[in-house]
mmCIF file as gemmi writes it, N, C-alpha and C atoms, coordinates in Angstrom:
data_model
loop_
_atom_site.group_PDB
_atom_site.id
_atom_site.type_symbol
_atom_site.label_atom_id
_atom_site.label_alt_id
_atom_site.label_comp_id
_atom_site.label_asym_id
_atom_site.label_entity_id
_atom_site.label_seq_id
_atom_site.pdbx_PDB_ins_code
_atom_site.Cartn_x
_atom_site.Cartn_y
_atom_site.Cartn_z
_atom_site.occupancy
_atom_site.B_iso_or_equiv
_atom_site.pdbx_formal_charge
_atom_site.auth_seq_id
_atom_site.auth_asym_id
_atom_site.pdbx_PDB_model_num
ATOM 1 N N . UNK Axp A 1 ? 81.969 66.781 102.494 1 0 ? 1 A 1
ATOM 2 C CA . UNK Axp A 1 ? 83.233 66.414 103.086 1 0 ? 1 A 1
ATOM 3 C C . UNK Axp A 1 ? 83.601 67.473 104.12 1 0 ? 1 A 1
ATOM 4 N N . UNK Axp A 2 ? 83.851 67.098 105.596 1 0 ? 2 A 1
ATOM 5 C CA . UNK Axp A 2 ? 84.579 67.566 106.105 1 0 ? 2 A 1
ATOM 6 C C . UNK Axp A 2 ? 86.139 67.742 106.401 1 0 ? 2 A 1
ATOM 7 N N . UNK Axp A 3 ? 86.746 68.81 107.095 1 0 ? 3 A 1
ATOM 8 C CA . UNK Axp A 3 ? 87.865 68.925 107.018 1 0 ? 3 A 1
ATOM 9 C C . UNK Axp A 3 ? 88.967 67.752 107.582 1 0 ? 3 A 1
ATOM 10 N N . UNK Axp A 4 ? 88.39 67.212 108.802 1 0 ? 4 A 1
ATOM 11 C CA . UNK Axp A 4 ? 89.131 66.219 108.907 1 0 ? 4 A 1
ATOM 12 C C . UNK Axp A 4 ? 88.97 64.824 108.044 1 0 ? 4 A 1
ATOM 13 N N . UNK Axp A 5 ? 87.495 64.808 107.253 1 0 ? 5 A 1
ATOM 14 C CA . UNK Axp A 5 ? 87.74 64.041 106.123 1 0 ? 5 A 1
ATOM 15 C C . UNK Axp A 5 ? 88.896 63.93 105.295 1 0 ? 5 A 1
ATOM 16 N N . UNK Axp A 6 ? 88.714 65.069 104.676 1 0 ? 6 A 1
ATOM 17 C CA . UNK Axp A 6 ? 89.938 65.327 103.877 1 0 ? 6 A 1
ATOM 18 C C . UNK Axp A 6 ? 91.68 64.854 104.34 1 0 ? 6 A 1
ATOM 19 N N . UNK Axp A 7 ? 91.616 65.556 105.674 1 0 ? 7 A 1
ATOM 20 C CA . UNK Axp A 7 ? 93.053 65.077 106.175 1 0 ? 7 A 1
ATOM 21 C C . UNK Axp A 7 ? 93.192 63.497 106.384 1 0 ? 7 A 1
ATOM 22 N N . UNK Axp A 8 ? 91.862 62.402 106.817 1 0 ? 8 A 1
ATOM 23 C CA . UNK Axp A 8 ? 92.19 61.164 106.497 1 0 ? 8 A 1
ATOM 24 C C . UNK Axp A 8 ? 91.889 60.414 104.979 1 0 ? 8 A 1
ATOM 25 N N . UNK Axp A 9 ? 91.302 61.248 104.148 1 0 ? 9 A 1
ATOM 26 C CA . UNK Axp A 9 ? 91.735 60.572 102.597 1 0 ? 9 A 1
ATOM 27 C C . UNK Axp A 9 ? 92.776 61.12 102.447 1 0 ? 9 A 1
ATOM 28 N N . UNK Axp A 10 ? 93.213 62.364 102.687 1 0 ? 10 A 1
ATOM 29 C CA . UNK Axp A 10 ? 95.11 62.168 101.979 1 0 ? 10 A 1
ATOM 30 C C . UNK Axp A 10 ? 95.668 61.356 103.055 1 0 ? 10 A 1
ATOM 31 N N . UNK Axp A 11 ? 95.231 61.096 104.321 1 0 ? 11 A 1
ATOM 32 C CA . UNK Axp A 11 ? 96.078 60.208 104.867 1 0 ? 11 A 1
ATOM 33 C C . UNK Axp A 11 ? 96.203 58.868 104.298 1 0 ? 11 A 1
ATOM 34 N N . UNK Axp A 12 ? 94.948 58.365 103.854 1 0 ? 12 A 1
ATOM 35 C CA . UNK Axp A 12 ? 94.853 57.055 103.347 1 0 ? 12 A 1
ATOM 36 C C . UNK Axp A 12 ? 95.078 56.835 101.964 1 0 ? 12 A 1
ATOM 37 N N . UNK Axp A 13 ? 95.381 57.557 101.262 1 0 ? 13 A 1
ATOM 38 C CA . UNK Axp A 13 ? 96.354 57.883 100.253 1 0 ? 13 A 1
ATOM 39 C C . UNK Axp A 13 ? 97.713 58.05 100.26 1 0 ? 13 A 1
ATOM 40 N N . UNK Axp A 14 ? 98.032 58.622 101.064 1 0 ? 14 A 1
ATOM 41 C CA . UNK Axp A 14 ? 99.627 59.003 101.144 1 0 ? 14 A 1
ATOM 42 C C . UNK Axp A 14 ? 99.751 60.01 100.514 1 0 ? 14 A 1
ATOM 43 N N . UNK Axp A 15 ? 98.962 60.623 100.479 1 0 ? 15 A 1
ATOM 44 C CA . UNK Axp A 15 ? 98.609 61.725 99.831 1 0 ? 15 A 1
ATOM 45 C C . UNK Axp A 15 ? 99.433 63.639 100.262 1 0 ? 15 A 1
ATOM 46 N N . UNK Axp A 16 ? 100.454 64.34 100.007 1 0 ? 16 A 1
ATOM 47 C CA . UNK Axp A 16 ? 100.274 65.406 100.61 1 0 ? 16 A 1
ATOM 48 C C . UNK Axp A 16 ? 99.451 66.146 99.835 1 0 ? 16 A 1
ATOM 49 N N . UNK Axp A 17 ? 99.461 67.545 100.571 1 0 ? 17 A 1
ATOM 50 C CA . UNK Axp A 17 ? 98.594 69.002 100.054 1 0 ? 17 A 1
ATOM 51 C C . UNK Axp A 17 ? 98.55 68.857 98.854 1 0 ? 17 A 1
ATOM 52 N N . UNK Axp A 18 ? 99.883 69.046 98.164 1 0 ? 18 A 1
ATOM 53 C CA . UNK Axp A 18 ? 100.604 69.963 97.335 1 0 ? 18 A 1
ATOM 54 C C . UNK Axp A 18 ? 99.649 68.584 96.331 1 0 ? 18 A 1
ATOM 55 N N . UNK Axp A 19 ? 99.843 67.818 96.227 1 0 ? 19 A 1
ATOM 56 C CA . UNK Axp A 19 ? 99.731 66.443 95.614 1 0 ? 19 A 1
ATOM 57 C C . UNK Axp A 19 ? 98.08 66.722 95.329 1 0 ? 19 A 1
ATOM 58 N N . UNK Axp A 20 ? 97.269 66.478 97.142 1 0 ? 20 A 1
ATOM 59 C CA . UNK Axp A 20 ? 95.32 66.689 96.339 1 0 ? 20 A 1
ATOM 60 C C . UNK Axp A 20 ? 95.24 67.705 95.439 1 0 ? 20 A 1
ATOM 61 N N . UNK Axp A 21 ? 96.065 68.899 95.755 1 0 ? 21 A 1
ATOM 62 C CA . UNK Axp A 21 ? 95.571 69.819 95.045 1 0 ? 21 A 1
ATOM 63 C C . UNK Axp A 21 ? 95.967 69.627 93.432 1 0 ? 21 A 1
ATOM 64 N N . UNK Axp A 22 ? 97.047 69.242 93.439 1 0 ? 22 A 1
ATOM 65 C CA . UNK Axp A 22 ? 97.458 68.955 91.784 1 0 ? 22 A 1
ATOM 66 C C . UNK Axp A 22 ? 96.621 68.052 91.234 1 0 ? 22 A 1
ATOM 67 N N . UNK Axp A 23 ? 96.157 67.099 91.767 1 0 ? 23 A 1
ATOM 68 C CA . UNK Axp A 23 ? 95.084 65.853 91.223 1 0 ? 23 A 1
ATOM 69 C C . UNK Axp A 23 ? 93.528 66.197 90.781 1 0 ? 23 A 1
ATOM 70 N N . UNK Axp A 24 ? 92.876 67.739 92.128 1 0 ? 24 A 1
ATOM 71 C CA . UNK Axp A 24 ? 91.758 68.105 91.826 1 0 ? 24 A 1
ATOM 72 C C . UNK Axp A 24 ? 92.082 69.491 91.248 1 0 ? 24 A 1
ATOM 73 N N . UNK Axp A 25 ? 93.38 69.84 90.926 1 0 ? 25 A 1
ATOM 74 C CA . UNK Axp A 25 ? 93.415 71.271 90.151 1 0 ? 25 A 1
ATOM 75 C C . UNK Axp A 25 ? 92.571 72.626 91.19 1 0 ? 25 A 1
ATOM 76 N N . UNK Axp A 26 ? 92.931 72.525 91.972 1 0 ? 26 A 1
ATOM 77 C CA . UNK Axp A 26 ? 93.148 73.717 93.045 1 0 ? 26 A 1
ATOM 78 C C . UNK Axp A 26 ? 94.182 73.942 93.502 1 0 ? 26 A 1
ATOM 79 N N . UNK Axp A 27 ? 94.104 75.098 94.187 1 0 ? 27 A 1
ATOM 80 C CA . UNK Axp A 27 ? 95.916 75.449 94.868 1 0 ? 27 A 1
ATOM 81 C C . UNK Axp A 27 ? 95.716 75.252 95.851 1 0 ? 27 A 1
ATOM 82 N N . UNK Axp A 28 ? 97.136 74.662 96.563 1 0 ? 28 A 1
ATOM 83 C CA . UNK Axp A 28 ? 97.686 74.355 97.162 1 0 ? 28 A 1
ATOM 84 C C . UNK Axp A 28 ? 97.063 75.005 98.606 1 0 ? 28 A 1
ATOM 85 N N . UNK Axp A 29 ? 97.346 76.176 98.765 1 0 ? 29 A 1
ATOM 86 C CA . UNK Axp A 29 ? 96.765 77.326 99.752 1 0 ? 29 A 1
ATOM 87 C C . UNK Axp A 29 ? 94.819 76.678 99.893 1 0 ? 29 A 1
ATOM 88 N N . UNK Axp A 30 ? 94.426 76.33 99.015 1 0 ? 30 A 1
ATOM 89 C CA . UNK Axp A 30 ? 93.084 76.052 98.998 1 0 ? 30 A 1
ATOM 90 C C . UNK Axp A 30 ? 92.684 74.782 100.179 1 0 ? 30 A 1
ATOM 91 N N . UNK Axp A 31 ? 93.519 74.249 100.054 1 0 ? 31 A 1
ATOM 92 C CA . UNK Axp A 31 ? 93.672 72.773 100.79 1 0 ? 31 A 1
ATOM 93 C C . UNK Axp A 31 ? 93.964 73.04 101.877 1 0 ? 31 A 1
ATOM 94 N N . UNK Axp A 32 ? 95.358 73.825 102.363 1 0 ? 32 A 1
ATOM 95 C CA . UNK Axp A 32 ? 95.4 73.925 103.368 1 0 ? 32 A 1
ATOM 96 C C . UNK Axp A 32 ? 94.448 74.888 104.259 1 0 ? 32 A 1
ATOM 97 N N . UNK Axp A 33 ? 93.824 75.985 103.567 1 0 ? 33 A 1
ATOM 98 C CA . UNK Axp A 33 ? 93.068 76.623 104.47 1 0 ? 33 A 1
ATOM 99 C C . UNK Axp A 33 ? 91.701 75.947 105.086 1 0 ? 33 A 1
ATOM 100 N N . UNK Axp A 34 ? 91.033 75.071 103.881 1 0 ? 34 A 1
ATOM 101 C CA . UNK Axp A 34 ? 90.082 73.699 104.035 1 0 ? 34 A 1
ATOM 102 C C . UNK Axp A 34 ? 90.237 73.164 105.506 1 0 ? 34 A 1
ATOM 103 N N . UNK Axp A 35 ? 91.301 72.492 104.845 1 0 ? 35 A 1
ATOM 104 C CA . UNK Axp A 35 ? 91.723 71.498 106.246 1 0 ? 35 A 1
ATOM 105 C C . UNK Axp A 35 ? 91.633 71.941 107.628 1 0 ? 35 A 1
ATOM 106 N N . UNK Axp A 36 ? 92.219 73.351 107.725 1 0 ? 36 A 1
ATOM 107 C CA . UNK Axp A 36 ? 92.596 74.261 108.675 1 0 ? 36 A 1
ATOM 108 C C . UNK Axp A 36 ? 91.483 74.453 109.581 1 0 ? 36 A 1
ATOM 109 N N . UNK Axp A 37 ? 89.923 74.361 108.676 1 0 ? 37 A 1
ATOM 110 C CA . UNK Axp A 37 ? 88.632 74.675 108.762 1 0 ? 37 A 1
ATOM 111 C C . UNK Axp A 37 ? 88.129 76.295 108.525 1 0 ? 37 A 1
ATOM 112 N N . UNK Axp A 38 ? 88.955 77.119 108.087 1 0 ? 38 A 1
ATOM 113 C CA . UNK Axp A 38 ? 88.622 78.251 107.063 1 0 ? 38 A 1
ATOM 114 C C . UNK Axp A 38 ? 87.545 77.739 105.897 1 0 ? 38 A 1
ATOM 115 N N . UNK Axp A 39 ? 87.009 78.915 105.371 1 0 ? 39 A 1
ATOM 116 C CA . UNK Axp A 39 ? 85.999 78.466 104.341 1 0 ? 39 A 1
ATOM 117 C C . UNK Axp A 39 ? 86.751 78.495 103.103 1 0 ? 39 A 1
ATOM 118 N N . UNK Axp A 40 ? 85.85 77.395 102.002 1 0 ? 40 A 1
ATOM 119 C CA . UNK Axp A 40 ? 86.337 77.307 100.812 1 0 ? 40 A 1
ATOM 120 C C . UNK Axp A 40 ? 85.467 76.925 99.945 1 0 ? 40 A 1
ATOM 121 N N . UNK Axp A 41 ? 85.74 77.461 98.647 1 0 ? 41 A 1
ATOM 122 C CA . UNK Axp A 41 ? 84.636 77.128 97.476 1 0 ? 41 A 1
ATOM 123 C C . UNK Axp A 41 ? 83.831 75.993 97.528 1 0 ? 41 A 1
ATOM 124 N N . UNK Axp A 42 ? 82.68 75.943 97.315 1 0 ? 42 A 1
ATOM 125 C CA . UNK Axp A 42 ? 81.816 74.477 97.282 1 0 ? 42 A 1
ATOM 126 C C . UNK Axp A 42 ? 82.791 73.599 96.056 1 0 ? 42 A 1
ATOM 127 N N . UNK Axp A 43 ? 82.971 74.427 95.346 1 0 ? 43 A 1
ATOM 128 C CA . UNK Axp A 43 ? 83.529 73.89 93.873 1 0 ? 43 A 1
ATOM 129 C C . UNK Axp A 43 ? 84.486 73.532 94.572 1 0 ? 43 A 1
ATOM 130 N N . UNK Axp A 44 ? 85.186 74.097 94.948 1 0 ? 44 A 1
ATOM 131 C CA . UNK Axp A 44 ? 87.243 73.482 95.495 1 0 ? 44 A 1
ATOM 132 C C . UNK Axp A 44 ? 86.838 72.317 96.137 1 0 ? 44 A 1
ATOM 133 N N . UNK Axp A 45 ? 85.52 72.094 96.756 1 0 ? 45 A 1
ATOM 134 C CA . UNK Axp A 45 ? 85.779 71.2 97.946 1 0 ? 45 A 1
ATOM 135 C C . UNK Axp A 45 ? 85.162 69.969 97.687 1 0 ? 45 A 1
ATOM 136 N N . UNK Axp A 46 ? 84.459 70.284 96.184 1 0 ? 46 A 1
ATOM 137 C CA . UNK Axp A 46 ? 83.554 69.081 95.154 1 0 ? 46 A 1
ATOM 138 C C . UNK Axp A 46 ? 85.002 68.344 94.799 1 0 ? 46 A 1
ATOM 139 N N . UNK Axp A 47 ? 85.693 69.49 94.128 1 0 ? 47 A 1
ATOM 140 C CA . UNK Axp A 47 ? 86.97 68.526 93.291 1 0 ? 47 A 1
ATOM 141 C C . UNK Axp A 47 ? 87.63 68.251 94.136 1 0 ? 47 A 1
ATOM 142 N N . UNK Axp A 48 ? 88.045 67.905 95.139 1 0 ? 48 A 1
ATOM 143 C CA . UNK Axp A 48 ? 88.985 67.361 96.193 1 0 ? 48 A 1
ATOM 144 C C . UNK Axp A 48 ? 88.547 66.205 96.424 1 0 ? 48 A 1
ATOM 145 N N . UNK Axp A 49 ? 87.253 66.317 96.962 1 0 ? 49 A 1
ATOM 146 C CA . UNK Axp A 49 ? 86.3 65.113 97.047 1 0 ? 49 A 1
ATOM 147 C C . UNK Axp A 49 ? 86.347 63.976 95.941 1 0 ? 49 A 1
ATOM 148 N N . UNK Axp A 50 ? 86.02 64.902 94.815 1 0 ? 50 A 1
ATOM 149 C CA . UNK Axp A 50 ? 86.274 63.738 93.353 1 0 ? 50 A 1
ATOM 150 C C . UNK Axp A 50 ? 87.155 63.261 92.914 1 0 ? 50 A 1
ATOM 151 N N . UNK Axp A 51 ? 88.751 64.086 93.437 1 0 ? 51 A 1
ATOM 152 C CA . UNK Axp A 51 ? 89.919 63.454 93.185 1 0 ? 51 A 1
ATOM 153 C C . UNK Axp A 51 ? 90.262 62.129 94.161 1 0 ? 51 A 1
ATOM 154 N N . UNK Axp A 52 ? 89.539 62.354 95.38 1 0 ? 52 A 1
ATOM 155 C CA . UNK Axp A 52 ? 90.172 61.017 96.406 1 0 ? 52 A 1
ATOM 156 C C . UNK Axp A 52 ? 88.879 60.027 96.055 1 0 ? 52 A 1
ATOM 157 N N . UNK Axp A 53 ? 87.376 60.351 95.702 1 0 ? 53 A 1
ATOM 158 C CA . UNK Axp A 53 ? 86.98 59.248 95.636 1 0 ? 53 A 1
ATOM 159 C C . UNK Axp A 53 ? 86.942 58.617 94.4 1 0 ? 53 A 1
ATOM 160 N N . UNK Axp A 54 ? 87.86 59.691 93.548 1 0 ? 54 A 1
ATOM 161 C CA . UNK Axp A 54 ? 88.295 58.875 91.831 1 0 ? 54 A 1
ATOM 162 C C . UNK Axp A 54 ? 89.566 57.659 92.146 1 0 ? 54 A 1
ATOM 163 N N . UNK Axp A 55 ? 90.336 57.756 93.691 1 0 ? 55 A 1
ATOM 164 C CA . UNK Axp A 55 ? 91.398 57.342 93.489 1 0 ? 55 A 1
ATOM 165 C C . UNK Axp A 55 ? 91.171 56.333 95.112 1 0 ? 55 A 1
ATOM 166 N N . UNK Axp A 56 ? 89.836 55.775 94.847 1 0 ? 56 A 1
ATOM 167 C CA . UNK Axp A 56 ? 89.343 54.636 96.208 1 0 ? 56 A 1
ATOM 168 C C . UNK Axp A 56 ? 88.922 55.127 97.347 1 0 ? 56 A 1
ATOM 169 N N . UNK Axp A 57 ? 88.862 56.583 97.632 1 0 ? 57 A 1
ATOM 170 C CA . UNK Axp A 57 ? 88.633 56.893 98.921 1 0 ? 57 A 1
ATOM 171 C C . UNK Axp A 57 ? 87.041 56.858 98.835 1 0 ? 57 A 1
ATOM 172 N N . UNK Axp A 58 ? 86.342 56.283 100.291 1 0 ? 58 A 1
ATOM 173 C CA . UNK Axp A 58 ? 84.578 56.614 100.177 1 0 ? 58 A 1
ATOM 174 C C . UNK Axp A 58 ? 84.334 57.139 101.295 1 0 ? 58 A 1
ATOM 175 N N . UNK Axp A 59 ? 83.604 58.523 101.433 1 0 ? 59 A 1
ATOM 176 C CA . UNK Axp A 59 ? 83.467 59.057 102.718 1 0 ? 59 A 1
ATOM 177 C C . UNK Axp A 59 ? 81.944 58.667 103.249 1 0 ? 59 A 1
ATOM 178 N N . UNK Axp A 60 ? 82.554 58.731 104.199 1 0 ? 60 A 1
ATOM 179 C CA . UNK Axp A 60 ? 81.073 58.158 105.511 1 0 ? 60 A 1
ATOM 180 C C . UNK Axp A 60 ? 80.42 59.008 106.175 1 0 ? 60 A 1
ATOM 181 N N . UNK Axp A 61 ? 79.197 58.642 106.359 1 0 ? 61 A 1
ATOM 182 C CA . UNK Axp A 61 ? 78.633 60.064 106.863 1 0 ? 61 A 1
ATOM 183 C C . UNK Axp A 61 ? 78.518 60.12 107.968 1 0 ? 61 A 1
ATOM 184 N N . UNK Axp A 62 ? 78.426 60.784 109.296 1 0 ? 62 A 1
ATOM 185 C CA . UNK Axp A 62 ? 77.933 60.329 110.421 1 0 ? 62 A 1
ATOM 186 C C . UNK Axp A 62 ? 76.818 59.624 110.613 1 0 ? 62 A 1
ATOM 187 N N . UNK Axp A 63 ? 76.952 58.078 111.189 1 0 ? 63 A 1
ATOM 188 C CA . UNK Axp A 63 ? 76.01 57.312 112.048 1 0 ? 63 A 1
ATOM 189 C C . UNK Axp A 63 ? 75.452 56.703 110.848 1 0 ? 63 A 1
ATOM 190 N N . UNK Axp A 64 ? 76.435 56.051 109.774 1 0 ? 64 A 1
ATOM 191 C CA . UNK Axp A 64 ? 76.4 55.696 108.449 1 0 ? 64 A 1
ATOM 192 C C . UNK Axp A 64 ? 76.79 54.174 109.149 1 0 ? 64 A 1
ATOM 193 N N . UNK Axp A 65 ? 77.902 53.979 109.652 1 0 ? 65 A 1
ATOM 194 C CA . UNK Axp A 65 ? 78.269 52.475 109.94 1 0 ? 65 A 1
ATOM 195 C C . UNK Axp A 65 ? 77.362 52.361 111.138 1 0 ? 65 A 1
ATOM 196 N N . UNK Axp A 66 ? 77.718 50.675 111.205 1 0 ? 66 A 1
ATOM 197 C CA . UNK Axp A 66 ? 76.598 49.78 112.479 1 0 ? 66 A 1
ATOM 198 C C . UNK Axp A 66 ? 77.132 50.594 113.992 1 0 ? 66 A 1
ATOM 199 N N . UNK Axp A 67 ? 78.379 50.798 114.12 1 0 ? 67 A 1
ATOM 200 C CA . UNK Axp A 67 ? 78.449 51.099 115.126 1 0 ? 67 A 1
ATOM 201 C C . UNK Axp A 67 ? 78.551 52.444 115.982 1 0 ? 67 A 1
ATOM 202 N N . UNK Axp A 68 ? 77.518 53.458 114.482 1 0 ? 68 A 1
ATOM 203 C CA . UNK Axp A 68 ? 77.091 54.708 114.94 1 0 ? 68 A 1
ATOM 204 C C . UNK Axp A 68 ? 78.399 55.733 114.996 1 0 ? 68 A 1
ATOM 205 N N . UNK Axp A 69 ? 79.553 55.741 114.907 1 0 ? 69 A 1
ATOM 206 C CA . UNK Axp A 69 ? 80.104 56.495 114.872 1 0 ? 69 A 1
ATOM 207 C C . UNK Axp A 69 ? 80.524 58.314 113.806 1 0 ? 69 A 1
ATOM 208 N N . UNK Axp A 70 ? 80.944 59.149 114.072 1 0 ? 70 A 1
ATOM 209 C CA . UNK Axp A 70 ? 81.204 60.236 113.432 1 0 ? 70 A 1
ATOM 210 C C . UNK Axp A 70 ? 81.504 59.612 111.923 1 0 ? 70 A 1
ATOM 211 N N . UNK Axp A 71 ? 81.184 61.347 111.04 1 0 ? 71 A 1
ATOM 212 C CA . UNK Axp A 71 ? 81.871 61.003 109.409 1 0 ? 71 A 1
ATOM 213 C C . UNK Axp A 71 ? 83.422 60.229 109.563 1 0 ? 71 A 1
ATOM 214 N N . UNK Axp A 72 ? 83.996 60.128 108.403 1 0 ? 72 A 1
ATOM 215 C CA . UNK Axp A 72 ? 85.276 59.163 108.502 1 0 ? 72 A 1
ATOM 216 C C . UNK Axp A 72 ? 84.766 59.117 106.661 1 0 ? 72 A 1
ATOM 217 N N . UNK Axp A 73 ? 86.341 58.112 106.74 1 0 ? 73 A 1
ATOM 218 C CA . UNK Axp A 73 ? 87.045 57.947 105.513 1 0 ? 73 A 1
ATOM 219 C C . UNK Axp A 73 ? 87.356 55.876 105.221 1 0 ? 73 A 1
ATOM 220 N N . UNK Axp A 74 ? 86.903 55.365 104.024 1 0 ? 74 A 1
ATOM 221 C CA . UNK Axp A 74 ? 87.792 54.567 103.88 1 0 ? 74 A 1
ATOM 222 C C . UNK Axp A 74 ? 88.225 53.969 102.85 1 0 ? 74 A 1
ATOM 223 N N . UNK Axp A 75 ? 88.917 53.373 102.336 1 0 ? 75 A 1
ATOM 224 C CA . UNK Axp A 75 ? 89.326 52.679 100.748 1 0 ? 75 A 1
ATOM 225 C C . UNK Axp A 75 ? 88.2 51.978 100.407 1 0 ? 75 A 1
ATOM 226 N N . UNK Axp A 76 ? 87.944 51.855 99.498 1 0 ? 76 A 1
ATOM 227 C CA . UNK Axp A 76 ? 87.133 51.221 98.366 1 0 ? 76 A 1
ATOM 228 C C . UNK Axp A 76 ? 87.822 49.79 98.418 1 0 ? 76 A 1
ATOM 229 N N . UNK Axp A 77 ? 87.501 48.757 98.16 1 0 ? 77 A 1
ATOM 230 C CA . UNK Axp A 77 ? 87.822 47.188 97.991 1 0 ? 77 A 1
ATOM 231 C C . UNK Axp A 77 ? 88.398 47.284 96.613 1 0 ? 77 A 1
């Protein structure tokens, strides 16, 4: 997961900071420095990941969809 991943699964969640982090049990500060693109634990950045794709989010990888575009984010059906 990249950082702007992250900022569109809490987007597509409705998700704030304070909120991923309470769901994957990291702090708060952890998330935002992530996002920011500062470095962060593989572990912090596993459970963030597992909290949005426990809660429908599926991340894409680059040049994953037909029409070749960058990583991205989207709900689960």
């Amino acid at each position: 997961m990249k950082p702007n991943q992250c900022r569109m699964g809490r987007a597509a969640l409705n998700w704030s900071t304070q909120e991923l982090a309470r769901k994957s049990g990291v702090g708060a500060n952890t998330v935002n420095r992530f996002e920011s693109g500062q470095d962060a634990r593989v572990s912090s950045v596993d459970k963030m990941r597992k909290a949005m794709e426990d809660s429908g989010v599926v991340f894409i990888t680059e040049g994953e969809t037909s029409a070749g575009g960058g990583p991205g984010v989207r709900l689960s059906k």
